[in-house]
MARBA-169419 format. One record per residue (C-alpha): residue number from 1; z, x, y negated; chain. Coordinates in Angstrom, 3 decimals. Each point is the difference from the previous one (the first is absolute). Layout:
N
[r NUM; [Z; X; Y]; A];
...
This chain:
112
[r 1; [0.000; 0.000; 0.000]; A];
[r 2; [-1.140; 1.443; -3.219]; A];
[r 3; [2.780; -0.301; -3.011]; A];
[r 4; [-0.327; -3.716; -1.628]; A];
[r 5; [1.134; -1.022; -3.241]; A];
[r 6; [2.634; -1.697; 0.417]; A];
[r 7; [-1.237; -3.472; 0.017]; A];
[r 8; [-2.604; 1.250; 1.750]; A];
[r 9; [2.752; 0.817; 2.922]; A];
[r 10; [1.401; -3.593; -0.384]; A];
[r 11; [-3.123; -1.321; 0.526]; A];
[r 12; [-0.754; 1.779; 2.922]; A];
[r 13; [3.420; -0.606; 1.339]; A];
[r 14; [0.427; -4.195; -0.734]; A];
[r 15; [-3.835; -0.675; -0.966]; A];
[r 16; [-1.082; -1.630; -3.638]; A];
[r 17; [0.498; -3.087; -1.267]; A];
[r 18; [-3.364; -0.818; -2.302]; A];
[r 19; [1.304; -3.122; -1.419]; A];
[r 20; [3.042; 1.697; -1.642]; A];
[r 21; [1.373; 3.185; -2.420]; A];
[r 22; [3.084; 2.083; 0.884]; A];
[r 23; [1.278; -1.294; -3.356]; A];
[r 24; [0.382; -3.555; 1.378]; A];
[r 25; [2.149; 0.925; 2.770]; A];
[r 26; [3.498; -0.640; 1.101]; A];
[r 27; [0.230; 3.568; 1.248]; A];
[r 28; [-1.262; 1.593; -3.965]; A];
[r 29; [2.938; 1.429; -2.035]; A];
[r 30; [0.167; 0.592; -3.680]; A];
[r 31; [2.680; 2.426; -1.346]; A];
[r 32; [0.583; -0.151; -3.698]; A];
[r 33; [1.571; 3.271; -1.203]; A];
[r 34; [-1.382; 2.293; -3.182]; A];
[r 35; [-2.877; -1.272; 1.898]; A];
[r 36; [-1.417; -2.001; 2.538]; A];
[r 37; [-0.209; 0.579; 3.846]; A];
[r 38; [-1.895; -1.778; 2.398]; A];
[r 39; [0.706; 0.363; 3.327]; A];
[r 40; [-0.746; -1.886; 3.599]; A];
[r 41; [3.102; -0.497; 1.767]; A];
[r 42; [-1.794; 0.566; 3.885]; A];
[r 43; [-2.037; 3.285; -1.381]; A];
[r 44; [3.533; 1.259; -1.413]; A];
[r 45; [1.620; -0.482; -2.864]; A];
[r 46; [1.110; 3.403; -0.875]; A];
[r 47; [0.524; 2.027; -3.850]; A];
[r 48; [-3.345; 2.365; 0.952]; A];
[r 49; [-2.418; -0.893; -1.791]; A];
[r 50; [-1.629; 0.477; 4.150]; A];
[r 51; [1.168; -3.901; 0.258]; A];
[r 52; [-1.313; -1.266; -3.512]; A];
[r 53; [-2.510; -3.218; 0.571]; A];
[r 54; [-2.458; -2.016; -2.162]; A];
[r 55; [0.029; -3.714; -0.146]; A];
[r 56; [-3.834; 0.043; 0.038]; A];
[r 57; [-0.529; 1.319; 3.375]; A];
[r 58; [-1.151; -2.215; 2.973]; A];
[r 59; [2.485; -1.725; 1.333]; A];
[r 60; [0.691; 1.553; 4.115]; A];
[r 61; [0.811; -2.046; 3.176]; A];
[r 62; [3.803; -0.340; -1.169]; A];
[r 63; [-0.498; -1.977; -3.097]; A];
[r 64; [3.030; -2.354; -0.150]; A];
[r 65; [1.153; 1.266; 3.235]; A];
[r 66; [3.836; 1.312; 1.003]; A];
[r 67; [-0.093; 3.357; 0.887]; A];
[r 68; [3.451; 1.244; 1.193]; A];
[r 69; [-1.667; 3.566; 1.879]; A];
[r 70; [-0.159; 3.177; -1.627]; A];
[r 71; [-1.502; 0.613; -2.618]; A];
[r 72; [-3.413; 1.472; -0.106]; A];
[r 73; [0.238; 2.910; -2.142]; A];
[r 74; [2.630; 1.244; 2.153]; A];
[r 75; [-2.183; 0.009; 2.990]; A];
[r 76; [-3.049; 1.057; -1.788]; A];
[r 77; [0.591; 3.620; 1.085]; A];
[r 78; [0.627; -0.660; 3.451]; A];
[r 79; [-3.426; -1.894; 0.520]; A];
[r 80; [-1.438; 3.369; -1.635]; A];
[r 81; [2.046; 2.293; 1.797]; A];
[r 82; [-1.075; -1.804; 3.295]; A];
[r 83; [-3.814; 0.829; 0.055]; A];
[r 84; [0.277; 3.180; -1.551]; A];
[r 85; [2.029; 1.250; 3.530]; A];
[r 86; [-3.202; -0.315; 1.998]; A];
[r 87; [-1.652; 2.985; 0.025]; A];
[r 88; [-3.916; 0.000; -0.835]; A];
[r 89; [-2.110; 0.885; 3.459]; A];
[r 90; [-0.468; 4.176; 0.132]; A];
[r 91; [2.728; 0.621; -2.956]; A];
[r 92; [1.777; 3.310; 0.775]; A];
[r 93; [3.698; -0.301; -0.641]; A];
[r 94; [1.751; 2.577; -2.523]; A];
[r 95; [3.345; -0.114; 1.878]; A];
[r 96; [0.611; 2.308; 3.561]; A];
[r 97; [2.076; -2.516; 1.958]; A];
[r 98; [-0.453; 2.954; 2.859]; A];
[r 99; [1.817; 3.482; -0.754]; A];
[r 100; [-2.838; 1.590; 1.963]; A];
[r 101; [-2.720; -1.491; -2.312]; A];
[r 102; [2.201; 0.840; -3.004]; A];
[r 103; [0.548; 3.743; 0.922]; A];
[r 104; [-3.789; 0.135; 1.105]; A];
[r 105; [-0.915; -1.005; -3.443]; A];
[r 106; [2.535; 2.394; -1.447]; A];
[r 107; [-1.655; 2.968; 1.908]; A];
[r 108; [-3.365; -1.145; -1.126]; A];
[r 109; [0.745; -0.028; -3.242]; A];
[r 110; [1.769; 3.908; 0.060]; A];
[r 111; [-3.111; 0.859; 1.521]; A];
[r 112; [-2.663; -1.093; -2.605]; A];
């Protein structure tokens, strides 16, 4: 999975909702302060700007819906994280899990 914006990411996770705008849901948070913060409250409602929203984007599959789980951001690593272990078909690896490799590569490298 490529890195998504993040309502990119919702929408890929909960699917859209044409008909409506993240602004019109039950889930959209606004934070008066010296300013204003919008957040959604199942992407994360954090004080990163990482978690800031707009009310103009297109509305995603949990428009009006509860959402007790974790929140997204917080799990927006791990989905990352997850596809980046598999290693890509022929990649050498930089790490000597073997101390006979490692010391083999060690006397290679004395020797050139």
């Amino acid at each position: 999975m490529k890195h998504l914006r993040k309502i990119q990411l919702m929408h890929h996770l909960f699917g859209k909702r044409e008909d409506h705008k993240c602004g019109q849901c039950s889930n959209f948070r606004e934070y008066r302060y010296e300013n204003i913060y919008r957040k959604c409250k199942v992407y994360g409602c954090t004080s990163s700007e990482a978690s800031d929203w707009a009310k103009s984007w297109q509305a995603c599959g949990m428009f009006g819906e509860s959402y007790g789980g974790v929140p997204v951001i917080k799990n927006r690593v791990n989905l990352y994280e997850k596809e980046a272990e598999a290693p890509i078909e022929g990649q050498q690896s930089l790490f000597c899990e073997d101390k006979q490799a490692a010391a083999a590569l060690k006397e290679r490298e004395n020797d050139g």
